[in-house]
N, CA, C and O atoms as CSV, one atom per row, in Angstrom:
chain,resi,resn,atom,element,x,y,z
A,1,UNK,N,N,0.846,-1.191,0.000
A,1,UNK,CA,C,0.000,0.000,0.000
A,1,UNK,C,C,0.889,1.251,0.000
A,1,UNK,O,O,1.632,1.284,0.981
A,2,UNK,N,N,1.042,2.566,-1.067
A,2,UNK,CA,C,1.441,3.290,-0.543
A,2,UNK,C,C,0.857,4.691,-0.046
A,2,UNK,O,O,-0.016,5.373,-0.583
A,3,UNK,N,N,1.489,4.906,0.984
A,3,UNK,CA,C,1.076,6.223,1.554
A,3,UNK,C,C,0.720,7.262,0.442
A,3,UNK,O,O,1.437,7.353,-0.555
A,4,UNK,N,N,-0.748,8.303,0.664
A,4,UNK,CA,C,-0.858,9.316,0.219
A,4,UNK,C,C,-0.157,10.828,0.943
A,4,UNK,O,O,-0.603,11.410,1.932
A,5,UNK,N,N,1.082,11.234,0.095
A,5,UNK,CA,C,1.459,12.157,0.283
A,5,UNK,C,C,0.683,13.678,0.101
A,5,UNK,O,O,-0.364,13.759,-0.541
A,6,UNK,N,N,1.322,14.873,0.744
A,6,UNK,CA,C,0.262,16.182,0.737
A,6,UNK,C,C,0.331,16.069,-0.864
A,6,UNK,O,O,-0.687,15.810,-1.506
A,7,UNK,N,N,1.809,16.313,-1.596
A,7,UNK,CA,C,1.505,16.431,-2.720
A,7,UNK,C,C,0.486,15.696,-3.345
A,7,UNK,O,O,-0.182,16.241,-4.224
A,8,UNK,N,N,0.268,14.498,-3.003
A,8,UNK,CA,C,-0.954,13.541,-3.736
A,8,UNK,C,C,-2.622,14.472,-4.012
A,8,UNK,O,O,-3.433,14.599,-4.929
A,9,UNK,N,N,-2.422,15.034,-2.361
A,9,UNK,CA,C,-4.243,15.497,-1.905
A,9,UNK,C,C,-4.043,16.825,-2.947
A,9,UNK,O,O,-4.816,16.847,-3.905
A,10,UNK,N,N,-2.875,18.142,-2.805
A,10,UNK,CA,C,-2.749,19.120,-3.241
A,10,UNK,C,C,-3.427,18.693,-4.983
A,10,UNK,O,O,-4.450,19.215,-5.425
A,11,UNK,N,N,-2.610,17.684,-5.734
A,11,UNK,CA,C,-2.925,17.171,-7.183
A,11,UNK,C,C,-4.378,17.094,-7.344
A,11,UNK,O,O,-5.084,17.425,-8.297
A,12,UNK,N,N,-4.654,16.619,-6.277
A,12,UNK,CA,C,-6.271,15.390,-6.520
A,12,UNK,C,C,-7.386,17.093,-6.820
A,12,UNK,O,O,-8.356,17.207,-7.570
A,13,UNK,N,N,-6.768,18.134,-5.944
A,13,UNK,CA,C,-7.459,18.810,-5.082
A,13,UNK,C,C,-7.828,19.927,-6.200
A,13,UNK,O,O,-8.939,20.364,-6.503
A,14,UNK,N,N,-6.260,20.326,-6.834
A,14,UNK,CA,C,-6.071,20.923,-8.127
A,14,UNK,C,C,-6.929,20.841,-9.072
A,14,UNK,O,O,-7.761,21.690,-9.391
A,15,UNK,N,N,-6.595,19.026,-9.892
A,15,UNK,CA,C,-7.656,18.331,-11.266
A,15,UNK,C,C,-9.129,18.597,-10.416
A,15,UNK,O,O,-10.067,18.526,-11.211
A,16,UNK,N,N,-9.672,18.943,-8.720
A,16,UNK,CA,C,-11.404,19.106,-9.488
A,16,UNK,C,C,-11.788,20.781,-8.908
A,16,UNK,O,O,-12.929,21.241,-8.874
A,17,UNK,N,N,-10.946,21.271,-8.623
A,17,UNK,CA,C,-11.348,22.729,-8.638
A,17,UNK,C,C,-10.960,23.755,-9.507
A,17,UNK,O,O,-9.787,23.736,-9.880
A,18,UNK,N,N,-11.781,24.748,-9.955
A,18,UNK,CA,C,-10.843,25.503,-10.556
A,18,UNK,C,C,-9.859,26.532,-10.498
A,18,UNK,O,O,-9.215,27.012,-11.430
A,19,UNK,N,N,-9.820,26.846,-9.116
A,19,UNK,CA,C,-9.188,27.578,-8.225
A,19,UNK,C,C,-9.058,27.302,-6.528
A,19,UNK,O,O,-9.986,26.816,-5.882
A,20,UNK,N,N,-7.586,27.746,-5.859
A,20,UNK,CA,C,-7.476,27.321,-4.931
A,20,UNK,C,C,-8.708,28.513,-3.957
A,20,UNK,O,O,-8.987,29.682,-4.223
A,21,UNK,N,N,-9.276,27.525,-2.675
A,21,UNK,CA,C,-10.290,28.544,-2.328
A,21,UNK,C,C,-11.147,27.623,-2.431
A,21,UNK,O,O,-11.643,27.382,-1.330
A,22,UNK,N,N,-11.539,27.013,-3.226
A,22,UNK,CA,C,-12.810,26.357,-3.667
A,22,UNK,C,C,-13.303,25.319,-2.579
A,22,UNK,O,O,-12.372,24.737,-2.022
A,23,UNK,N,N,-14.531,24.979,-2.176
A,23,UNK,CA,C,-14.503,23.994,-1.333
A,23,UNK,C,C,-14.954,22.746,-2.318
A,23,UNK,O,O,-15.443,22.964,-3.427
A,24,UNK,N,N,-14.737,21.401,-1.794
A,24,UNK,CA,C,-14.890,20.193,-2.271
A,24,UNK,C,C,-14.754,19.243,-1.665
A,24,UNK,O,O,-13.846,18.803,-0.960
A,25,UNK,N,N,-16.095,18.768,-2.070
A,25,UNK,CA,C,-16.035,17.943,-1.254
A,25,UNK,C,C,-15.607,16.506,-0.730
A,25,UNK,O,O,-15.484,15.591,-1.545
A,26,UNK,N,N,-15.370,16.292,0.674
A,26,UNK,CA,C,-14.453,15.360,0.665
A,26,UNK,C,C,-13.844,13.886,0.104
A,26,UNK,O,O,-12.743,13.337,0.068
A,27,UNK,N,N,-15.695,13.476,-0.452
A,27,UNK,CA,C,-15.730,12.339,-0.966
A,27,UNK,C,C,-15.135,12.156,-2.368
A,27,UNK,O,O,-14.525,11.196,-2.837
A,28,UNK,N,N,-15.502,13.422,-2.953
A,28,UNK,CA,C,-14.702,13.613,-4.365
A,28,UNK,C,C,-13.152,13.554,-4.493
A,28,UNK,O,O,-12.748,13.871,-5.611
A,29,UNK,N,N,-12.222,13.223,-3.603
A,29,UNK,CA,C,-11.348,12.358,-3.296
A,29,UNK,C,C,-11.070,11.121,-3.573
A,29,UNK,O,O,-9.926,10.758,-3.848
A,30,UNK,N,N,-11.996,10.401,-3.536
A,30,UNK,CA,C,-12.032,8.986,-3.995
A,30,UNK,C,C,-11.838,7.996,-3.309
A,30,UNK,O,O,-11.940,6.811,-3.628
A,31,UNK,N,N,-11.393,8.706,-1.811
A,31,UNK,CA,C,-10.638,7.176,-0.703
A,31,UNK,C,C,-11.816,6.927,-0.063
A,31,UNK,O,O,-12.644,7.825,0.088
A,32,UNK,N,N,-12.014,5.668,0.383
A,32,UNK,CA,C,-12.748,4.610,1.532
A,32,UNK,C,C,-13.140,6.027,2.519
A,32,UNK,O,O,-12.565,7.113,2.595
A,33,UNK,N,N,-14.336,5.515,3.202
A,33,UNK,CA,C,-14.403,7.164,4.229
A,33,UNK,C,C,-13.177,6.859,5.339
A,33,UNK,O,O,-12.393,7.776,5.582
A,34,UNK,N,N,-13.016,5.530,6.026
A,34,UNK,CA,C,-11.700,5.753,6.708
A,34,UNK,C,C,-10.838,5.840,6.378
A,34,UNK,O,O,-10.130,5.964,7.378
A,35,UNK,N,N,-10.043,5.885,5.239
A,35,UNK,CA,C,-9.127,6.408,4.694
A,35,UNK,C,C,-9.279,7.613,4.335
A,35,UNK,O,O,-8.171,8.134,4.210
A,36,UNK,N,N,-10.470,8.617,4.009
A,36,UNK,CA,C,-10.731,9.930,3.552
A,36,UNK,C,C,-10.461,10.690,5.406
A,36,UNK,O,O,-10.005,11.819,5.589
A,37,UNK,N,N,-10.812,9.876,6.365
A,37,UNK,CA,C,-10.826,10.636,7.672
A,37,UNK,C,C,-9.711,10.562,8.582
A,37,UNK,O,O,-9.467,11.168,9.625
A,38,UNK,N,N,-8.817,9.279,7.648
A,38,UNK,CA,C,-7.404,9.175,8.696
A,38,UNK,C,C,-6.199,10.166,8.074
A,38,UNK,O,O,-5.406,10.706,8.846
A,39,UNK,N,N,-6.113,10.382,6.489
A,39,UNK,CA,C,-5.618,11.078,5.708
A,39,UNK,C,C,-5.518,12.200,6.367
A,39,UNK,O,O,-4.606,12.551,7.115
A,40,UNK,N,N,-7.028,13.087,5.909
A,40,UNK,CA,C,-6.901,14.647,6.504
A,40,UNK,C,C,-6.871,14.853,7.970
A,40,UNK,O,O,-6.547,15.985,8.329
A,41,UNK,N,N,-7.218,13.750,9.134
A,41,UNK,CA,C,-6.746,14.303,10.180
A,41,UNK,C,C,-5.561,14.095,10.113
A,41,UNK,O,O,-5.161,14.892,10.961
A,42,UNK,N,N,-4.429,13.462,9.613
A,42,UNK,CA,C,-3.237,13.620,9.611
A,42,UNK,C,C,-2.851,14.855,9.311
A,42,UNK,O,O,-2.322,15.609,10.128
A,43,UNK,N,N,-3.079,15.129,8.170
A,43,UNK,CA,C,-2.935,16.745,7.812
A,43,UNK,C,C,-3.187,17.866,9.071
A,43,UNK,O,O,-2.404,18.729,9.471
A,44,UNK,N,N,-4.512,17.556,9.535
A,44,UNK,CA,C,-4.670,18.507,10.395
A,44,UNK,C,C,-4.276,18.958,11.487
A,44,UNK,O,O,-4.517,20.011,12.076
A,45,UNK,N,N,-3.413,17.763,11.810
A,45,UNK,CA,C,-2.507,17.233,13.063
A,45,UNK,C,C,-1.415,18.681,13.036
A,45,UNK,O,O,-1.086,19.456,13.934
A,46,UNK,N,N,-1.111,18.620,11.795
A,46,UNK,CA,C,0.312,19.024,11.592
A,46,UNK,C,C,0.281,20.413,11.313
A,46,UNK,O,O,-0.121,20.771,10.207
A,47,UNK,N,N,0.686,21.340,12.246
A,47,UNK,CA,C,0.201,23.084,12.038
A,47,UNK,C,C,0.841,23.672,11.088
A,47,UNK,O,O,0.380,24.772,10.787
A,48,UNK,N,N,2.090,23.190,10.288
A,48,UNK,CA,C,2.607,23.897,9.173
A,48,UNK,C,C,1.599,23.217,8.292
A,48,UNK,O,O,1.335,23.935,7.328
A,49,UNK,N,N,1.045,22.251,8.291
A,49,UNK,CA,C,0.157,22.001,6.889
A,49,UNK,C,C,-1.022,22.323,7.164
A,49,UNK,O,O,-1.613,22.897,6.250
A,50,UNK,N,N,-1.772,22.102,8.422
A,50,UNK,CA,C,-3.028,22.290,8.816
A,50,UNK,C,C,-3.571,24.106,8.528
A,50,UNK,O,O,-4.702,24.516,8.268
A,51,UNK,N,N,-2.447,24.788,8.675
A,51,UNK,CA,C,-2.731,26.211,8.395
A,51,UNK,C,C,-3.335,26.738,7.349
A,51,UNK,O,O,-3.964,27.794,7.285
A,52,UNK,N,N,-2.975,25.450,6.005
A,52,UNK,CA,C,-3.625,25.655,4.682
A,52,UNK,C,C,-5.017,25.253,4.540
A,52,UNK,O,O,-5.795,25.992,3.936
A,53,UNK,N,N,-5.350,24.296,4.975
A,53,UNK,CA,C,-6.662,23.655,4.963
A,53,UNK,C,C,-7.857,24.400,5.945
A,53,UNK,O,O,-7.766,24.958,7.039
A,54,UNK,N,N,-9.292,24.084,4.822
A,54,UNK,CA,C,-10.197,24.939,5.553
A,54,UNK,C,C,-10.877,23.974,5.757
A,54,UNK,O,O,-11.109,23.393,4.697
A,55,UNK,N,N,-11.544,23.269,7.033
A,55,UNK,CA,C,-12.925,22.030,6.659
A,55,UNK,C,C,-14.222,23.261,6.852
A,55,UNK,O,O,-14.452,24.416,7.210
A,56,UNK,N,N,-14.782,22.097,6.352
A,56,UNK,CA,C,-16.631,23.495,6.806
A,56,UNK,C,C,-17.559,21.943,6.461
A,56,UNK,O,O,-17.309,20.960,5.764
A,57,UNK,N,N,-18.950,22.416,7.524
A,57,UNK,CA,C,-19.788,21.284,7.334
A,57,UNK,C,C,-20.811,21.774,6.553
A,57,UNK,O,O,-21.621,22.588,6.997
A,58,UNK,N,N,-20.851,21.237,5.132
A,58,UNK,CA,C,-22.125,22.081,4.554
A,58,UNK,C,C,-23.462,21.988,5.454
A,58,UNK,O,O,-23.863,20.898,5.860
A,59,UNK,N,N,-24.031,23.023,5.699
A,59,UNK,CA,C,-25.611,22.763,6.400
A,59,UNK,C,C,-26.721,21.985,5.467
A,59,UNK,O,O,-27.846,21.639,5.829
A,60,UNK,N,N,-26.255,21.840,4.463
A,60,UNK,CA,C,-27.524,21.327,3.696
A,60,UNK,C,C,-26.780,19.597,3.600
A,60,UNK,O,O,-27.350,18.670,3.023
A,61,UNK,N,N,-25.618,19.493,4.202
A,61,UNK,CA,C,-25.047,18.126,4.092
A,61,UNK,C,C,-25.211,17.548,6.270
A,61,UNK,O,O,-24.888,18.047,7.347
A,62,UNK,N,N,-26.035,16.021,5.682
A,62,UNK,CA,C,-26.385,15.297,6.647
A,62,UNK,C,C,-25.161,14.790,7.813
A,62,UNK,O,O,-24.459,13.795,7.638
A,63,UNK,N,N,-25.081,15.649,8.960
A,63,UNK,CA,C,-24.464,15.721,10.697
A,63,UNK,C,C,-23.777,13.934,10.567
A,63,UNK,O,O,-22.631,13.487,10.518
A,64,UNK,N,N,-25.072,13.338,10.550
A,64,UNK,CA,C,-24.444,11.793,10.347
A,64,UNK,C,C,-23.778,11.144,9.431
A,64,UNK,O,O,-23.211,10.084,9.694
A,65,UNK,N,N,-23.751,11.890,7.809
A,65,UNK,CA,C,-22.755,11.182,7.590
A,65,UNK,C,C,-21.697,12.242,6.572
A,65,UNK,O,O,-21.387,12.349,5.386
A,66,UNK,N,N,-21.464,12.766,7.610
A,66,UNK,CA,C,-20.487,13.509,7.661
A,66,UNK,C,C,-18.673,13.228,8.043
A,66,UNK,O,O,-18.510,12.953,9.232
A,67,UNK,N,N,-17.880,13.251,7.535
A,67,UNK,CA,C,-16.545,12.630,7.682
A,67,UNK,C,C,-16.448,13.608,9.362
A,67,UNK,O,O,-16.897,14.693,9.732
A,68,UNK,N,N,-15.557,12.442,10.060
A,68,UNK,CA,C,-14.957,13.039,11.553
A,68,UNK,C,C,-13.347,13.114,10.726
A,68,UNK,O,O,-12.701,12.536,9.852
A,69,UNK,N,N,-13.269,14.082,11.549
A,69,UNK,CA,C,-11.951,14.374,11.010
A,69,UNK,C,C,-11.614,15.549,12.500
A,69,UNK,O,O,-12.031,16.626,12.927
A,70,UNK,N,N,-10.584,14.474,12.866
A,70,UNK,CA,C,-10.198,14.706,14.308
A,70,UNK,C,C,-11.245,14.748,15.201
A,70,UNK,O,O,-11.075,15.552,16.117
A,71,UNK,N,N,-12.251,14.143,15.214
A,71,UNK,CA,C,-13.475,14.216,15.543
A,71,UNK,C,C,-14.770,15.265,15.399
A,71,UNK,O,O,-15.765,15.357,16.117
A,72,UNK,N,N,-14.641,15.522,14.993
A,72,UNK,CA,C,-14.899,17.239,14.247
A,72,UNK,C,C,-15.811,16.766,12.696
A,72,UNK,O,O,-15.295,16.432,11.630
A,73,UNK,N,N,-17.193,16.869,13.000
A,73,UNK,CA,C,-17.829,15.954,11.725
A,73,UNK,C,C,-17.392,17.604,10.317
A,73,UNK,O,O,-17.274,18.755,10.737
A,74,UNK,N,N,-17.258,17.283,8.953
A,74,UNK,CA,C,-16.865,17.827,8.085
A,74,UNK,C,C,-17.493,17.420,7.001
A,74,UNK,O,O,-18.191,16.406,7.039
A,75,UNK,N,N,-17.350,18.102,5.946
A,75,UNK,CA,C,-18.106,17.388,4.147
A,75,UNK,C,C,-17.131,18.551,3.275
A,75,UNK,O,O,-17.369,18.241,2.107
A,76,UNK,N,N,-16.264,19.597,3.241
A,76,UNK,CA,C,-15.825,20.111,2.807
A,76,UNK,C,C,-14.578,20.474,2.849
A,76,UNK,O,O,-14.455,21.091,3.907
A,77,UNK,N,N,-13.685,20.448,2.358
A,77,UNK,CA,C,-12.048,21.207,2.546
A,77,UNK,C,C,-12.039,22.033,1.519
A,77,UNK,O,O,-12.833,21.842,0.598
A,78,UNK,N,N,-11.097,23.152,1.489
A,78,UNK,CA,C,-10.646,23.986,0.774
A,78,UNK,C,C,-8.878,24.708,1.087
A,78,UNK,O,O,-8.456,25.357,2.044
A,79,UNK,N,N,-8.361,24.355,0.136
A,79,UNK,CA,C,-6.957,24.498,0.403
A,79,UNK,C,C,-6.535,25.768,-0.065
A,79,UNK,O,O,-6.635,26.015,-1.267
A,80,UNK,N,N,-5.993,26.760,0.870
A,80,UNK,CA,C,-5.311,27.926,0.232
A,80,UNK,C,C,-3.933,27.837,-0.656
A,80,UNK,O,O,-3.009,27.120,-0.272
A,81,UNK,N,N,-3.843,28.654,-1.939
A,81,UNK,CA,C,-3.122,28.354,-2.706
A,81,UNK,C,C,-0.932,28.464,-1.826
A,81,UNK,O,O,0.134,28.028,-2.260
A,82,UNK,N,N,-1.188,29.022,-0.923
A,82,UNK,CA,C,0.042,29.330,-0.467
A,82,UNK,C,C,0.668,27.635,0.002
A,82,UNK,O,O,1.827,27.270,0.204
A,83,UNK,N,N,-0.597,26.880,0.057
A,83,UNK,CA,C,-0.050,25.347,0.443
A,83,UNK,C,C,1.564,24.598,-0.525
A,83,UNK,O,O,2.316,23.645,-0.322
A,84,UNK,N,N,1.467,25.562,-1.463
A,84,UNK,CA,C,2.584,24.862,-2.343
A,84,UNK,C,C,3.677,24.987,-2.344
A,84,UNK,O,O,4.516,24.315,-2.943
A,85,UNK,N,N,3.919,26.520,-1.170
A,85,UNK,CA,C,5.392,27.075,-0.696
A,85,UNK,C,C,5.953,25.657,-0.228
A,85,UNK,O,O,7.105,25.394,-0.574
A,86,UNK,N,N,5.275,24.754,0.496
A,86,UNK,CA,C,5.678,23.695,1.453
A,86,UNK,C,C,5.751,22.366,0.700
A,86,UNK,O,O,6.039,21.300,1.244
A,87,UNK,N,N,5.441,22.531,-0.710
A,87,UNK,CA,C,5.424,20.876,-1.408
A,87,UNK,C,C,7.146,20.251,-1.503
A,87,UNK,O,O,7.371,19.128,-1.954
């Protein structure tokens, strides 16, 4: 199995938005939901990377099945473009 690197999520994140800013949602990622929720809390763990990332819970998206991510239910990220100083 190999690990998904930031550069991996930054790529994935790139090909479906058309600008950094954008939110998207998490599933449009493509990983297993525990793999979509162990991934970005990793990220979020980490305050030089976590600084880039925005989660938000859409209100019109369902509390229950909503990704935990650090326990913290979510359906959206949005990455600021400055994330790439750090690739």
């Amino acid at each position: 199995m190999t690990e998904t690197t930031l550069r991996d999520i930054v790529a994935r994140y790139r090909a479906l938005v058309s600008a950094f800013g954008q939110p998207l949602a998490l599933g449009e990622f493509a990983f297993a939901r525990a793999e979509t929720e162990r991934i970005f809390s990793v990220f979020d763990e980490d305050y030089h990377i976590s600084r880039f990332f925005h989660f938000t819970l859409d209100p019109a998206f369902d509390p229950e099945g909503a990704y935990q991510i650090n326990g913290f239910p979510q359906s959206h990220v949005s990455l600021d473009a400055e994330i790439e100083t750090i690739l």
